[in-house]
C-alpha positions in Angstrom: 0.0 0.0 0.0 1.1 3.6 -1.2 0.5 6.8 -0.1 0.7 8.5 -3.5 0.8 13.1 -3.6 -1.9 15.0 -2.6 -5.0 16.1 -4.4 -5.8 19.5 -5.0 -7.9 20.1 -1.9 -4.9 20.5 0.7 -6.1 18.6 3.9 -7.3 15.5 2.0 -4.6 13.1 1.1 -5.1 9.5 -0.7 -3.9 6.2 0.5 -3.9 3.8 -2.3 -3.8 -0.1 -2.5 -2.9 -0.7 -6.0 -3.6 -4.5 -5.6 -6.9 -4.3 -4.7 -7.5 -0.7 -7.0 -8.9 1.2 -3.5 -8.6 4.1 -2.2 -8.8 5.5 1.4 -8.7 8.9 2.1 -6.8 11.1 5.4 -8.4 14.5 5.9 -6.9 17.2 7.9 -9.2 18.3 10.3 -6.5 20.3 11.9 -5.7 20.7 15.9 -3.9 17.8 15.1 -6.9 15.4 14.6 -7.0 13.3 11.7 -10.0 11.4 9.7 -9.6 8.2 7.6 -12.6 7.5 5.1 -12.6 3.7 4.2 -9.3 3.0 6.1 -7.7 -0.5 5.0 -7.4 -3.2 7.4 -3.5 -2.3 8.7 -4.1 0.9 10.3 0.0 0.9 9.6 -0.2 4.1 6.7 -2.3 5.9 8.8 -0.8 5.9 12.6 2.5 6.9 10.1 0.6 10.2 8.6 -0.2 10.7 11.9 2.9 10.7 13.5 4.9 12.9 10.4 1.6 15.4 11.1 2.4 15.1 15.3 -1.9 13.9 15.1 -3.7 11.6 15.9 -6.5 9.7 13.9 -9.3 11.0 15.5 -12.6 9.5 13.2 -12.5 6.9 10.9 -16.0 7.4 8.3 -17.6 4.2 6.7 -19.3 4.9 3.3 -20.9 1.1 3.1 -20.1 -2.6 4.3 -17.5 -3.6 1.7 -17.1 -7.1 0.1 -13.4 -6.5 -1.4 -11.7 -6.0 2.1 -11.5 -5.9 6.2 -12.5 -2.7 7.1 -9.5 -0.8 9.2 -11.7 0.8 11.4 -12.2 -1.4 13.8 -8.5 -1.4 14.1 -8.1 2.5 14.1 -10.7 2.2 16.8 -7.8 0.7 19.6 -6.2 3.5 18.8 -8.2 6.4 20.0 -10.8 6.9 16.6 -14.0 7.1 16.9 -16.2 4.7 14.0 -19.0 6.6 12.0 -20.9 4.3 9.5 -24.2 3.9 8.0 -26.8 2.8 10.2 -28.6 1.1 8.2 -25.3 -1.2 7.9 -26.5 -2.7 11.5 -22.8 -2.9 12.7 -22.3 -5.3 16.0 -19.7 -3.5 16.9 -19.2 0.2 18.7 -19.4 2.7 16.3 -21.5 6.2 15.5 -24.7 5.3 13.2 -25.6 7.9 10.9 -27.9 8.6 8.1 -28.8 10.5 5.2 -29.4 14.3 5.9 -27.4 13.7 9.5 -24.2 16.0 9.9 -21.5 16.0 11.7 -19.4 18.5 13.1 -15.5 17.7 13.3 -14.4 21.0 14.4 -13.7 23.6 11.7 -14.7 20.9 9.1 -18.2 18.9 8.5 -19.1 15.7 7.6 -22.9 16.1 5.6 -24.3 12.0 4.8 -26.1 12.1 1.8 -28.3 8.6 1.5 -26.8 7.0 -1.8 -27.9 3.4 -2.4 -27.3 1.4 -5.1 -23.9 -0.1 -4.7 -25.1 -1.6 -1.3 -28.4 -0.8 0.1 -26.7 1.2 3.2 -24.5 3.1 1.3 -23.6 7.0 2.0 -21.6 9.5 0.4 -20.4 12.2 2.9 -19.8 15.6 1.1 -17.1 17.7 3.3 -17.4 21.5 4.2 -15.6 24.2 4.9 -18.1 26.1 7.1 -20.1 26.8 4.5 -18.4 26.2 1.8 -18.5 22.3 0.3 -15.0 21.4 -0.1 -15.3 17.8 -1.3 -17.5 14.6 -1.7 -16.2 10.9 -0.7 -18.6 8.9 -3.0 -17.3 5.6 -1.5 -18.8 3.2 -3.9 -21.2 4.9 -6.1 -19.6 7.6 -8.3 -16.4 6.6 -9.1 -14.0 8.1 -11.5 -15.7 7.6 -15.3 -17.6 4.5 -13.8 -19.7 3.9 -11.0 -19.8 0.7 -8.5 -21.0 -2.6 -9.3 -24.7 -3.5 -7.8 -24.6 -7.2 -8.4 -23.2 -8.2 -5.2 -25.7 -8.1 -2.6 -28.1 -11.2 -4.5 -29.2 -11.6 -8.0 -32.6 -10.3 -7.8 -31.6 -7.4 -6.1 -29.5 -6.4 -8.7 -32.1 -4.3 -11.1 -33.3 -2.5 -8.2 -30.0 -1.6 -6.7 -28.9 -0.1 -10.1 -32.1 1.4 -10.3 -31.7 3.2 -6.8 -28.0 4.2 -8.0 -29.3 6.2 -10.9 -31.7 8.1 -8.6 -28.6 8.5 -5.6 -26.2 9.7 -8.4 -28.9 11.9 -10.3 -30.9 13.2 -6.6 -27.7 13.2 -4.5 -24.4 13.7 -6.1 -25.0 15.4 -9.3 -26.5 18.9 -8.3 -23.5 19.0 -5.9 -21.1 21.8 -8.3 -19.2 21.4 -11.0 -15.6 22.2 -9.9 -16.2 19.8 -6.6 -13.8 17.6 -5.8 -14.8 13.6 -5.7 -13.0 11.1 -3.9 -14.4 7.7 -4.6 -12.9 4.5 -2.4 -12.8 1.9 -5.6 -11.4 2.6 -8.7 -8.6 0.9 -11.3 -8.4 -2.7 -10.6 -11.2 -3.1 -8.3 -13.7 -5.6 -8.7 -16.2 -3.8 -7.1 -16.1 -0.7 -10.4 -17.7 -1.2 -13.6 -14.3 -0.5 -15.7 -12.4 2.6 -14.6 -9.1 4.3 -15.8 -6.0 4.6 -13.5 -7.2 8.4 -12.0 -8.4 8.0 -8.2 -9.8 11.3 -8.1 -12.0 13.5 -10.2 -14.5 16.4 -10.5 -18.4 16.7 -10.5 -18.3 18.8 -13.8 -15.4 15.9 -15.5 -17.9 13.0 -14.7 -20.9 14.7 -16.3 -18.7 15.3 -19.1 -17.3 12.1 -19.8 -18.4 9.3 -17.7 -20.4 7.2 -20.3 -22.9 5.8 -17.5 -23.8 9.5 -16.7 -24.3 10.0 -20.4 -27.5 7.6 -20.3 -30.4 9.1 -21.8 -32.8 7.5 -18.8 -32.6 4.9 -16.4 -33.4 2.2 -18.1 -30.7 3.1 -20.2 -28.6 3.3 -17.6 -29.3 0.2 -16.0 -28.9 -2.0 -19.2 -25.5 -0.4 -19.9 -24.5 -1.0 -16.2 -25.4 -4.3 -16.1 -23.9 -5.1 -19.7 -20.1 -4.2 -18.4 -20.5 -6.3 -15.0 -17.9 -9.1 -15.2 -17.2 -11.8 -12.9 -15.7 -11.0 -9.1 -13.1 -12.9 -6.6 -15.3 -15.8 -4.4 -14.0 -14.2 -1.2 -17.3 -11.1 -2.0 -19.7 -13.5 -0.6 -18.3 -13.1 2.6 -16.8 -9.9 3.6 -19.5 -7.5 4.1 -20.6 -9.8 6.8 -17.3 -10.3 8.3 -16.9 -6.7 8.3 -20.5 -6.3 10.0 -20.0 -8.6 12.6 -16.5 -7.0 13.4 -13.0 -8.7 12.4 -10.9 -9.7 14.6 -8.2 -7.0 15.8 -4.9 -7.7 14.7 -2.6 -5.2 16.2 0.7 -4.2 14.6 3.3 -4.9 13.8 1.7 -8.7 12.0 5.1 -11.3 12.4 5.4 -13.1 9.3 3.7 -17.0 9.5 6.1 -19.9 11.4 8.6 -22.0 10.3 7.8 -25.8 9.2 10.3 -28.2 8.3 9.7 -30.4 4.8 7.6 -32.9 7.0 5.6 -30.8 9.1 4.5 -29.2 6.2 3.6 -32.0 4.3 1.6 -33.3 7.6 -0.2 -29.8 7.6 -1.2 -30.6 3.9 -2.4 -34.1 4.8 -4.6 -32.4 7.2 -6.3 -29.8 5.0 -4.4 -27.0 5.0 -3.8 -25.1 1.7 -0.4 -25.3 0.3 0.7 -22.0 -1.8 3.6 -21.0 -3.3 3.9 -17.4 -3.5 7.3 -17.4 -5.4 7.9 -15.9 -9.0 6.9 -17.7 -11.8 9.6 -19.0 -13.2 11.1 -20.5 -10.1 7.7 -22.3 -9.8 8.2 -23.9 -13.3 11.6 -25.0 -12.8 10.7 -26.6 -9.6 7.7 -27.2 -6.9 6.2 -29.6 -4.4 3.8 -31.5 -6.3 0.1 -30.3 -5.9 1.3 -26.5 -4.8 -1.0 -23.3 -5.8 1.2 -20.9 -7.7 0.0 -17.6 -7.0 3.2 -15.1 -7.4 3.1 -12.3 -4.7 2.1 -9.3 -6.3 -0.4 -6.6 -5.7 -2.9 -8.5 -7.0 -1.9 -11.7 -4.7 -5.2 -11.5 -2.6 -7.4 -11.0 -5.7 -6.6 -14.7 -6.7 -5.9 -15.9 -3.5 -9.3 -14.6 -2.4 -10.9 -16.1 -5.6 -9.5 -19.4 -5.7 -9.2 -20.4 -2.2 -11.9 -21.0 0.7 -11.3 -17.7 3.5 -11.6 -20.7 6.5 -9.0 -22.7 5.1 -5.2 -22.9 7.1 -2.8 -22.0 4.4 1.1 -22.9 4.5 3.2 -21.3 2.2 6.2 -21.8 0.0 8.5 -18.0 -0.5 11.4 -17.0 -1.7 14.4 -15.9 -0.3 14.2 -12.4 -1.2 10.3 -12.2 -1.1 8.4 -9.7 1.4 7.5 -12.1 4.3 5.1 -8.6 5.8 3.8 -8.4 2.1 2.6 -11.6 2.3 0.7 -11.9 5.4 -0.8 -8.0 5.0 -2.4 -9.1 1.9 -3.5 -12.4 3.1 -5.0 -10.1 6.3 -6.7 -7.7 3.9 -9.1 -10.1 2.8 -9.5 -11.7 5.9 -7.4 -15.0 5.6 -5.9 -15.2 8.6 -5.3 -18.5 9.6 -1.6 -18.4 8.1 0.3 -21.4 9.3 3.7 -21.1 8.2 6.1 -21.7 5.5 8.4 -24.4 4.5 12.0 -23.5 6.0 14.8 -23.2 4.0 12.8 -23.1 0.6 13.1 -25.5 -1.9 16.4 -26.5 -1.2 15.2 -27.9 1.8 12.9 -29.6 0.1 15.5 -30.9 -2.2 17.4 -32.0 0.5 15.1 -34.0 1.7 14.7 -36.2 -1.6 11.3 -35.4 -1.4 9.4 -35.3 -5.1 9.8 -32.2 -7.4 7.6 -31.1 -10.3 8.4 -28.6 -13.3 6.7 -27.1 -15.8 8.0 -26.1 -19.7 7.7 -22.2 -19.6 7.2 -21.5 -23.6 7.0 -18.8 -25.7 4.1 -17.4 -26.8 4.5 -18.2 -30.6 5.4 -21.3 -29.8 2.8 -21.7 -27.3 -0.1 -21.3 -30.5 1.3 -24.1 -32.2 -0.7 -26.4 -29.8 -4.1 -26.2 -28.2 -4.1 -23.0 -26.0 -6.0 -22.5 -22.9 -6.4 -18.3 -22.2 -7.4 -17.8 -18.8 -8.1 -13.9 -18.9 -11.3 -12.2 -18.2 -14.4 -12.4 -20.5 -13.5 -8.7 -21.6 -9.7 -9.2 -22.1 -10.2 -12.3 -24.4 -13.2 -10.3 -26.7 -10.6 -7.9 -27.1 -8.2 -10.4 -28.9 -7.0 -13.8 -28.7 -5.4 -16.8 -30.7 -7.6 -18.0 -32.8 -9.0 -21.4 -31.9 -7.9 -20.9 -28.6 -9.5 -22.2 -25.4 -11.1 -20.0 -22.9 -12.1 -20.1 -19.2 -11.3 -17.4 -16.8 -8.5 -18.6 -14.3 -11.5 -18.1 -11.1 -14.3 -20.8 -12.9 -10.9 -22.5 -14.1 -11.0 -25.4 -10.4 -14.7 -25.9 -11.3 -13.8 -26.2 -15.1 -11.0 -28.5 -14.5 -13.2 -30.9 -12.3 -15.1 -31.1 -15.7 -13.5 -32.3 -19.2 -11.2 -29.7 -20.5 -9.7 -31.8 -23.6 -5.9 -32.0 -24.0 -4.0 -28.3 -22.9 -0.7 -28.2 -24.7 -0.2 -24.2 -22.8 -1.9 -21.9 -21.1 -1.8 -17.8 -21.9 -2.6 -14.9 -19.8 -1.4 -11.2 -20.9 2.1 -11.8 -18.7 2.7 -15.4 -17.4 1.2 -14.9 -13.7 -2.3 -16.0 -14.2 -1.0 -18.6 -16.4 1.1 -20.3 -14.1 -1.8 -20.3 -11.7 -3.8 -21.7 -14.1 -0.9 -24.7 -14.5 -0.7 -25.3 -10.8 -4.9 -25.4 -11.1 -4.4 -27.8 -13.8 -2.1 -30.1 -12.2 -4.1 -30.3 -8.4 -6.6 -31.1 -10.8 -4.5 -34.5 -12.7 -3.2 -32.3 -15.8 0.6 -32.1 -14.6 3.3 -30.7 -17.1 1.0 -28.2 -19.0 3.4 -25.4 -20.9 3.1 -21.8 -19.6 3.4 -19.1 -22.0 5.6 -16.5 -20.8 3.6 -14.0 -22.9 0.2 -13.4 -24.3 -1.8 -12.9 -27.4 -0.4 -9.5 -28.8 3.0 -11.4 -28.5 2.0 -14.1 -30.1 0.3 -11.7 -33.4 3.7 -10.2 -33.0 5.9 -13.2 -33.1 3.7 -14.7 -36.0 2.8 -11.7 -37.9 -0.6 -13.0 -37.8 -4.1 -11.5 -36.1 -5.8 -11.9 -33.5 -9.6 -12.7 -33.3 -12.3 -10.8 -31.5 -15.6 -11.1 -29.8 
């Protein structure tokens, strides 16, 4: 997680987690008080603004119950903050319910809660004054920057309505606010809580009526249908969140120590017994050599997307990591999403594992040009592999690719991603699955047009 410069408005300051595409926001409140809108599980970025500012974090502000990640705020709440969040969330645990209309005073600045459903039916935007004078508007999860928020992940047939009720939030609530407004939404690029967004965290009232295509829909019908026509598929780990995070999770405390240490046997004794075995390390040290049956998912920022999507949140998980890897890393993004039953890791690597005689597996790593010369499996999303992919090519997206696997699949000679990451996850899938060996293409489709000099197809 990043802190990344200031927006235009001086006492509001982003905190960004590129893996998960959020963003939570520090204001300023002066006196030496600090709030944190949507904080991030590890209150670890904030008590450190807060320290280089000689504050403290004073309020912490909730816009909805999120699915994508373990609130901070319970966290933030140890230290001194005090928890405002919709009431209409029902959180279990202390906190300051609030409502649309309902405003709150935070000395100098004020917090205004406009009622904005849609992305969740609790959800609230809070639009921050100056005295007077409006001074910005966190939009949480409904207007985001040239998208809005997903309404598909409450149930099914509460999806229509929810989009429905975020037309009437944006158009009732957040549009009449002005044009040269300030909007801070909480998801944005590479969350898979947005309809599709760029890579800007921040925006304007008057830029989103000007260019945000969903705005640009003539009714709301209109704007439902194209809504709903953009929504792609979303990690497993959804399902569970918003009522982990209403409940209350568990309080970690910081500093997190990195998981144990398990010899070669204990580990494979922790396996026997259910846990999860993952090995975080990059991909081509997994293709040259792994314990048999190991998840590859390569720690990166978007390590708790897939571990999140392709792993159960209650089961243990043991680890295999590199030498050089970011032990912290691993375990803050494994706490983010709430996995927390970490285990440990094998000691010593794979060398102790080598040392031990104990079996190894490898993988062909291939590429890409050569990888279309047999039957290729692309594991992208729906909208990556309409944009272009090998002709003939097989496609499932690497989350339905366990449920796929269990079915028949036909001979794989490779798998392709855009990269190499996902597709080495998708071998390891392959292989807990009885297809050991399959080549991983260490590029992806515009490689391969480029390699071959011929094109790719669409739709």
């Amino acid at each position: 997680m990043t802190a990344t410069p200031a927006t235009p408005v001086t006492p509001v300051t982003p905190v960004v987690d590129e893996g998960l595409g959020n963003t939570s926001w520090i204001v300023d409140l002066g006196d030496e008080r600090l709030a944190v809108v949507d904080p991030a599980r590890h209150p670890g970025p904030y008590l450190a603004a807060a320290e280089r500012l000689g504050a403290h974090v004073a309020y912490t502000v909730e816009t909805h119950l999120h699915a994508d990640f373990v609130t901070g705020s319970r966290e933030l709440a140890t230290y001194g903050a005090s928890v405002i969040a919709p009431a209409d969330g029902e959180l279990a645990w202390p906190h300051h319910p609030i409502g649309g209309g309902d405003a709150i005073d935070l000395g100098g600045l004020g917090l205004r809660a406009l009622a904005t459903p849609g992305h969740t039916p609790e959800h609230l935007a809070y639009l921050l004054s100056d005295g007077d004078r409006p001074v910005g508007v966190f939009t949480g999860g409904s207007l985001l920057v040239g998208a809005v928020a997903r309404t598909d992940l409450i149930a099914p047939d509460r999806t229509v309505d929810l989009a429905r009720a975020l037309w009437r939030s944006l158009h009732d609530e957040i549009l009449p606010l002005p044009d040269d407004l300030p909007v801070y939404p909480t998801h944005g690029a590479g969350s898979f809580c947005s309809a599709p967004a760029g890579d800007r965290r921040w925006t304007t009232i008057g830029e989103e009526r000007r260019t945000n295509p969903l705005l640009a829909a003539a009714s709301e019908a209109a704007f439902v249908k194209l809504l709903l026509d953009g929504l792609g598929s979303y990690p497993h780990y959804f399902a569970h969140l918003r009522e982990v995070n209403r409940t209350g999770p568990d309080v970690l405390g910081v500093p997190q120590p990195p998981p144990g240490l398990l010899g070669p046997e204990e580990l494979r004794r922790q396996v026997a017994d259910g846990a999860v075995l993952v090995d975080v390390r990059r991909a081509e040290a997994w293709a040259a050599g792994h314990i048999p049956g190991a998840l590859a998912i390569p720690l990166r920022p978007q390590f708790a997307s897939w571990l999140g999507w392709l792993v159960e949140r209650d089961q243990p998980l043991v680890f295999v990591v590199g030498a050089d890897q970011d032990r912290g890393e691993l375990v803050r993004q494994c706490h983010e999403i709430g996995y927390d039953h970490l285990i440990g890791e094998l000691t010593g690597g794979m060398a102790a594992w080598h040392a031990a005689g104990l079996p190894v597996a490898t993988n062909p790593r291939v590429s890409p040009g050569d990888a279309g010369r047999g039957r290729v499996l692309d594991v992208r999303q729906d909208s990556e592999h309409a944009a272009g992919h090998v002709p003939g090519s097989l496609h499932v997206e690497l989350g339905d690719l366990p449920r796929a696997a269990a079915d028949d699949l036909g001979h794989v000679d490779a798998v392709m991603c855009a990269q190499g990451e996902r597709s080495t996850t998708a071998a390891s899938v392959l292989e807990r699955a009885g297809h050991p060996g399959v080549a991983v293409a260490t590029g992806g489709p515009e490689d391969w047009s480029a390699a071959t000099g011929n094109p790719l197809e669409t739709g």
